[in-house]
N, C-alpha and C positions, 0 to 999 in steps of 0.2 A: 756722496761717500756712504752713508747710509743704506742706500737704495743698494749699492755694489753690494755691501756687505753682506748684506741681508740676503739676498738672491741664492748666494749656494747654501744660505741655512735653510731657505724653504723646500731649498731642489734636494739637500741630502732626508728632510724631511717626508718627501713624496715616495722615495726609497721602498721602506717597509711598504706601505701602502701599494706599489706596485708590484713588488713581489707574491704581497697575496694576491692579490687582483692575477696574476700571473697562475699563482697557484689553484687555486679555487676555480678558475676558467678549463686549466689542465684537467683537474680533477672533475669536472661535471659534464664537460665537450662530450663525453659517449653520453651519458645519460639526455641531454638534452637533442643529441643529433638524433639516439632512439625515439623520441615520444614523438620529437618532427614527424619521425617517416612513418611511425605505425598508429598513433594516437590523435595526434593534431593535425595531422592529414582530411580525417574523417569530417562529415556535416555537425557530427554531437559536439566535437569538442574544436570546433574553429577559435572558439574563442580564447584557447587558450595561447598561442604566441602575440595575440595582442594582448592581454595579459599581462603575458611576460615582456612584451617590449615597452608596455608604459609602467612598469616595478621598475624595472631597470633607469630607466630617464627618473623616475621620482627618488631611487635610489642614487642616483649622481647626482640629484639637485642636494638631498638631504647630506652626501659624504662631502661635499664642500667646504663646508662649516666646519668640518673635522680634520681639516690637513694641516692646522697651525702645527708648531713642532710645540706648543707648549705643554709642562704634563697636566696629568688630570689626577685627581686625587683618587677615585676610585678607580683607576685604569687595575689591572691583572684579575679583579672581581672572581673570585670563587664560584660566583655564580656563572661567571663568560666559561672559563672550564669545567664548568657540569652540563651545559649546554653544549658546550664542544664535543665531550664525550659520548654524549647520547647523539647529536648529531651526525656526530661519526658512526657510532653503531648503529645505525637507522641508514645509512647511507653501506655501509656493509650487507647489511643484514637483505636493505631493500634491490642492492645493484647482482650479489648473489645470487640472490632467488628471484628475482627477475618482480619486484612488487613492485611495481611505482609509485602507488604512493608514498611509500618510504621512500623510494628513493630519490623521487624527485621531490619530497617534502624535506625532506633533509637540507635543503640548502636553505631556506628557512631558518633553519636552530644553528647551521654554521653560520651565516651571515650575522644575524643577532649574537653568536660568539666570540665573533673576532671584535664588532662593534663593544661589546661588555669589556672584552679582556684588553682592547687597547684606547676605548675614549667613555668608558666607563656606563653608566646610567645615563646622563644627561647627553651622551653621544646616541643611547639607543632611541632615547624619547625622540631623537631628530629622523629619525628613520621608521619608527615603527608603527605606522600606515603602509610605506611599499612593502614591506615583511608582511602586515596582516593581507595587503592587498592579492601578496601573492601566492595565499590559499584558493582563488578563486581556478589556478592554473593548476593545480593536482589532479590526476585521474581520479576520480572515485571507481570504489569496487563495482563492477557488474551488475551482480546479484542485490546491494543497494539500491542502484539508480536504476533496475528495473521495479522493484518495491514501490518505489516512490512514482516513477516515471506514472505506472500505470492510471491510478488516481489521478494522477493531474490532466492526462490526457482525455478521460474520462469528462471530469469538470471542464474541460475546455472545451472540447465538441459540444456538451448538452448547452453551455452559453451559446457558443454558436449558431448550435440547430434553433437555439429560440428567439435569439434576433433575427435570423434570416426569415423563422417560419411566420416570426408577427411582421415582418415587413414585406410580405406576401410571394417569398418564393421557395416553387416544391420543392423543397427537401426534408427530409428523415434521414435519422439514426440508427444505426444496431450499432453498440459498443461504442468503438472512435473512429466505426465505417458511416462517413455523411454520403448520402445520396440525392444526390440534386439534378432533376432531368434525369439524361439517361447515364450521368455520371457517376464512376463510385469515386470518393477519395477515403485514402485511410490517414487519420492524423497520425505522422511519424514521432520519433523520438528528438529530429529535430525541430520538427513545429511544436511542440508543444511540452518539452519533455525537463528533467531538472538539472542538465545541464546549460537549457538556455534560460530559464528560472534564475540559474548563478550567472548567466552575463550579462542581463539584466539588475541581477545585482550589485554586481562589481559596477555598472555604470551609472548606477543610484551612488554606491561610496563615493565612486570618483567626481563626482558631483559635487557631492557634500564636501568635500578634500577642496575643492578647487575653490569655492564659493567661502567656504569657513565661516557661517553666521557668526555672532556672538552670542547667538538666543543660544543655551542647550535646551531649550524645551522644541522649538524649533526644530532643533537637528535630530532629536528623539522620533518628534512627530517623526516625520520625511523620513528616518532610517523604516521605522516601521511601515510605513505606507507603502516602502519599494513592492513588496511582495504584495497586494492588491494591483499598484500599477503593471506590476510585470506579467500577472495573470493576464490584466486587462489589453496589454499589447500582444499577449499569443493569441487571445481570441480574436483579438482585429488581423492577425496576421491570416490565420486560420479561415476570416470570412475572405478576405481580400485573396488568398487560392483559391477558395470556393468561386468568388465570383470571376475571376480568372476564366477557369477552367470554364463554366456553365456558358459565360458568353462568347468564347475565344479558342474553348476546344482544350480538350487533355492536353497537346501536345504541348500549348503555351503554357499550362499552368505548372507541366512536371518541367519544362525547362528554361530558359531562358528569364521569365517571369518568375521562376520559382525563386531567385537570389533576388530580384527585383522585392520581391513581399518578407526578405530577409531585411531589406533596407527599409522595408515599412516599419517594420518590427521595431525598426532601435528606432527612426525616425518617431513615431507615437510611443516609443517609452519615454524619449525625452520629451518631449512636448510634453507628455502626463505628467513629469516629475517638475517642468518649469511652471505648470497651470499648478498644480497643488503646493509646490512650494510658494507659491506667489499668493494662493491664498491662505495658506500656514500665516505667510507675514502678517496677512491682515488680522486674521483673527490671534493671531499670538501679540498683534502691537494693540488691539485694543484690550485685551485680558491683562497684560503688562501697565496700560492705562488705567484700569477700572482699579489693578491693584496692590500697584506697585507705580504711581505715576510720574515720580522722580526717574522710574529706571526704561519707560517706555522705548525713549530714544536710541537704546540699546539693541532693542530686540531689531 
């Protein structure tokens, strides 16, 4: 009896919840079927619909907890509607004038709005990882991520050219053109550039998200370390084209192989991030031991 009862209170419950999910999907399908075709198409920003397809799964795991029909005390939060507003206007402002980062950031500060205005603060704390997660899927401006790109690719090649040159084979540098044999290669903006710096990123957080120490010192460390790691896997990416190409020929390294040393890439970020989190443990559980030896067990 119960069980019957109950069943159309949850179902008229799902309601609202569907409706926006209705909503909010109408409202974003252009924006999102845009950056598909002209954005996330590209080698710079592949990363970004996986991205967005693991925000979304973390974002359905996190909105489950929130379907009960019961109320919430801070649900309507003034805060959920200044967030809505300015969402909105950033989603105007960005879908008008053709900005993406507005306008695909924008869904971002809606979703956190609808979360405030109907299950309050403690409905957003359950979500909001896949919201921060998914800044790593925005276009950045141009003229930024050429600023930045240049220097790292810079730093990446001179690693490069100095472990291949101490492990004895010919090559040299001008700028981020390596030359090995009678080969040139130029490090691009997707080997080595700070869109893939951010998906390396994003897969250091999702790491961290997934594993959940209970050290926060721990999880400090490792947050910080991502970006050493992730240098550290453009240069292995960068040798492993090099050496492609010198023994196997341009042809295999600009093709075929080239998405192959794209699967090294993440392949050696994670393995870098399981070796240094592993020895994070160690040395975080005997630091915890030396002082704090009650709380060792913890870390």
């Amino acid at each position: 009896m119960t069980t019957s009862a109950s069943a159309p209170l949850n179902r008229r419950a799902l309601v609202p919840w569907i409706l926006l999910f209705i909503g909010v999907a109408a409202m974003y399908t252009p924006t999102f079927t845009n950056v598909f075709r002209v954005v996330w198409s590209t080698d710079e920003q592949a990363h970004g619909p996986i991205v967005f397809a693991i925000s979304l799964w973390l974002l359905a795991k996190g909105f489950m907890p929130m379907l009960s029909p019961e109320p919430v005390a801070d649900a309507g939060s003034r805060w959920g509607w200044g967030l809505l507003f300015f969402g909105g206007l950033f989603y105007v402002v960005g879908r008008s004038q053709e900005v993406l980062i507005l306008d695909v950031g924008s869904v971002i500060w809606v979703l956190a709005a609808v979360v405030l205005i109907f299950r309050g603060v403690d409905g957003l704390k359950k979500v909001w990882f896949p919201l921060f997660f998914m800044l790593f899927m925005i276009p950045l401006p141009g003229p930024f991520v050429d600023a930045v790109t240049m220097p790292m690719k810079m730093a990446v090649s001179y690693a490069a050219e100095s472990i291949m040159y101490a492990l004895g084979f010919p090559i040299a540098r001008s700028g981020v053109i390596l030359q090995i044999g009678q080969y040139q290669l130029l490090v691009a903006d997707a080997c080595a550039g700070l869109h893939t710096l951010f998906t390396l990123e994003a897969l250091g957080l999702l790491y961290l998200n997934i594993i959940k120490h209970q050290s926060a010192l721990r999880n400090v460390l490792l947050a910080v370390l991502i970006v050493p790691i992730s240098f550290s896997a453009n240069v292995v990416r960068v040798i492993v084209l090099t050496l492609i190409t010198y023994f196997f020929g341009d042809e295999a390294g600009q093709g075929f192989l080239h998405g192959f040393a794209g699967m090294v890439l993440f392949l050696s970020a994670l393995l870098l991030i399981i070796a240094v989190d592993g020895i994070l443990r160690v040395l975080v559980h005997r630091y915890s031991q030396s002082r704090f030896p009650e709380s060792a067990n913890a870390s």
